[in-house]
N, C-alpha and C positions, 0 to 999 in steps of 0.2 A: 519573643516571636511566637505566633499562634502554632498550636500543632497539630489543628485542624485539616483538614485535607481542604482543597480549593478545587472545583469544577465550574466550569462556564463553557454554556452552548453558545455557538454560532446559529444565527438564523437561514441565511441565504447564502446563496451561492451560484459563480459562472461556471459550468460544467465544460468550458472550451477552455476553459483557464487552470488555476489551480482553486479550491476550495478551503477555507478549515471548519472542522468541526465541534470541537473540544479542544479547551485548554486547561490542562490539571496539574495540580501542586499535590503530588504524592505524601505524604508524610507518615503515613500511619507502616509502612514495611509490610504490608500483606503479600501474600505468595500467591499466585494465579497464573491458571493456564489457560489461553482461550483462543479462538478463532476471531477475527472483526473484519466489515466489508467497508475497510478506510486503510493509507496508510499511518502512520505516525514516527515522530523523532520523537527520541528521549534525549532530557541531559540527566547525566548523574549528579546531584547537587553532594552527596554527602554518604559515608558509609561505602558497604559493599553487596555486592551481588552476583545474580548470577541468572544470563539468558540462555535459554536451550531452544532452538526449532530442529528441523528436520535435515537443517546443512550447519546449523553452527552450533557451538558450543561455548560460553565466552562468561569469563569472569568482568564484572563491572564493579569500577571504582571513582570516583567523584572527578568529575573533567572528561569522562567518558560520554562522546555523542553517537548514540545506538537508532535502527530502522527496526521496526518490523513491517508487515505488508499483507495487504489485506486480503481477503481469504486462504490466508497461510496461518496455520495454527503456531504459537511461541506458548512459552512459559517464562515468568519473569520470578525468580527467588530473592526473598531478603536475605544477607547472610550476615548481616551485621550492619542494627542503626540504618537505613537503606532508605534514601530519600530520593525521587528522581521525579522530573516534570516531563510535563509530553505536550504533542498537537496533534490529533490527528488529523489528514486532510486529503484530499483525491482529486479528481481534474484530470483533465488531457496534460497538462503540463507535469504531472508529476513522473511519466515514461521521460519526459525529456533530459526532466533534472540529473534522476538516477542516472541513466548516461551519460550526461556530462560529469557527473561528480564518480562516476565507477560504483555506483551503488547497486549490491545485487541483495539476494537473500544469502547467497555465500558469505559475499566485505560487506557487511552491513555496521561491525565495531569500529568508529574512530576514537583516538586516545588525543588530549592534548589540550584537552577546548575548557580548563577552567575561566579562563578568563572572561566568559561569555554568562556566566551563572548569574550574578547581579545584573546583568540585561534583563532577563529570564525573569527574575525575581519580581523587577520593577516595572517591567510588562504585565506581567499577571494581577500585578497590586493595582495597576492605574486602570485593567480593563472594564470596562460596564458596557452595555445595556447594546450604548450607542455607536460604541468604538470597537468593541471584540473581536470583530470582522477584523477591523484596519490592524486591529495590533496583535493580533496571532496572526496574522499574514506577513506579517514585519518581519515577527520575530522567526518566522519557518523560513522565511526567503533569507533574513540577515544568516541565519545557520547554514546556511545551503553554501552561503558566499561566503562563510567563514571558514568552511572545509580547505584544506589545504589544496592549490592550483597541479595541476599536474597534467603532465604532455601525450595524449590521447595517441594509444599505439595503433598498427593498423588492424589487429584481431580486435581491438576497443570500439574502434570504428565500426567495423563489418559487426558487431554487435549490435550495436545500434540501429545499423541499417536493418538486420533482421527483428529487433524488435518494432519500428516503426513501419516497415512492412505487414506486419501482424496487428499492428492499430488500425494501420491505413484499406486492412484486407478481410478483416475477420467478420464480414457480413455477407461477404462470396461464399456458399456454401463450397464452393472448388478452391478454397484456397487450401493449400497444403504444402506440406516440406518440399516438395517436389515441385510445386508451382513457384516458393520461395527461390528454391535453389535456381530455378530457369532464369527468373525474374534478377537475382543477385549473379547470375553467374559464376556459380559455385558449384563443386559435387555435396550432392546432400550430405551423405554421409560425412562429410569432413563440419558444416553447418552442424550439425544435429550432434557431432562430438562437443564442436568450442561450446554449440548453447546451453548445453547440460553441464559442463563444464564452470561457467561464467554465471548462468543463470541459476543454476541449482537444482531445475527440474527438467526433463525435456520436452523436445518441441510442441506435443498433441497435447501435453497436459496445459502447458501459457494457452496455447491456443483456446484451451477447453473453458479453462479460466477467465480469459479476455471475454468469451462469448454469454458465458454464465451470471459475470456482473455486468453486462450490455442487457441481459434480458432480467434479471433485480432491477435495475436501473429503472427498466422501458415500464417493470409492472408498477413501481414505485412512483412514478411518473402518471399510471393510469389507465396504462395500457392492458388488457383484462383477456383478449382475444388471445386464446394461447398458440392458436396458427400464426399470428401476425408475428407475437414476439418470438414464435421460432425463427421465422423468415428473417425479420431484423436480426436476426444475430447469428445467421448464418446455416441455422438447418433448414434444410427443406421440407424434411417429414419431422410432422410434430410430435409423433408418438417416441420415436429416436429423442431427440430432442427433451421430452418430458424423463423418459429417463435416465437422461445426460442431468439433467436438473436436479432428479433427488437422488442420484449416487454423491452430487455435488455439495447440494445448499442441507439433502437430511427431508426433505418433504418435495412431494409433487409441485407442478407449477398451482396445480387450483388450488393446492392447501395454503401454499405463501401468498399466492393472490386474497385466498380469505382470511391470513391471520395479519394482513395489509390494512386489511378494511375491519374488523376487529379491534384493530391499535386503533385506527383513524377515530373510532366509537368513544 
């Protein structure tokens, strides 16, 4: 077997749906730490490892199906012989899945799933040109449904409902903990424990987050007016807003707008 590493883009995508972007056959065991504005699943094919973010801490070993999540910094270490495949992908659908399946940045390690590695394998071999879309999409949904079934508690629930409230809200410059809480019928404070709890970070920062890759999105998309993509995603004042962006993304909205148009060059 080749011990080449294997990458293949995706070209297109429904942003109402789920997307992918990348399909990679890791081989080489390189160690890296990085931020990326997509999510992704890993299988551990082989060997051993070791992931770190800012809520977990987690040894990996072969049959291991791991998340990271995008603009959340990880680190991925070899720690021996360390072979592992990814997808990364994003879409509206991908809030839903994590909910159904309990997937936060806290449980984002499941153990169990060798069985699924020669899928994995024979997906990646057969993708090209024409098909990459169809068959990393296969194989990110067949994963999702291959997680093991389990009975949605009612704090699992009211999670849910708070993160879909925050998709469904996060262009109302008024939405807030306070507005969710009205809206769910909840005391905040009780909201704002389980979500930091469940989620990993709290409530102002998802929110902050949500809004930050709505407004990468709108400028990636074309959108250049830097009043308008504040509006779109929920600020009112754009100078607030600009810099919410580069304590966030590391550069002003005009710098990302011109290193946008730079790439496109």
């Amino acid at each position: 077997m080749s011990t080449q590493n294997i990458c293949k883009f995706i070209k297109s995508f429904n942003e109402d749906r789920i997307y992918t972007q990348k399909f990679v056959y890791e081989k080489s065991g390189n160690t890296f730490c990085t931020t990326v504005s997509a999510n992704a699943v890993y299988l551990v094919v082989s060997g051993s490892g070791r992931l770190t973010t800012d809520s977990v801490k987690a040894d990996l070993r072969a049959g291991n199906i791991f998340f990271t999540f995008e603009n959340l910094a990880y680190k991925i270490e070899s720690v021996n012989n360390f072979q592992y495949m990814y997808i990364t992908f994003s879409g509206n659908r991908s809030v839903e899945l994590f909910a159904r399946f309990g997937i936060t940045p806290v449980k984002c390690v499941f153990e169990g799933h060798e069985g699924i590695t020669t899928f994995w394998q024979n997906a990646i071999a057969k993708a090209g040109e024409k098909n990459l879309d169809l068959i990393s999409e296969a194989v990110l949904l067949y994963t999702f449904g291959e997680m093991a079934p389990y009975k949605e508690s009612a704090e699992q629930q009211l999670i849910r409902s708070m993160v879909k409230y925050i998709e469904n809200n996060f262009t109302d410059n008024s939405t807030s903990l306070q507005s969710m809480s009205n809206a769910l019928g909840y005391n905040g404070k009780y909201l704002s424990r389980i979500f930091k709890t469940s989620i990993g970070i709290n409530f102002s920062s998802y929110l902050t987050n949500v809004r930050i890759q709505n407004a990468v999105f709108l400028m990636e998309q074309g959108v250049t007016a830097i009043k308008n993509v504040a509006l779109l995603s929920g600020y009112k004042d754009p100078f607030y807003f600009s810099s919410v962006f580069k304590s966030v993304i590391g550069m002003s909205p005009s710098e990302y707008i011109e290193s946008i148009k730079n790439s496109s060059k």
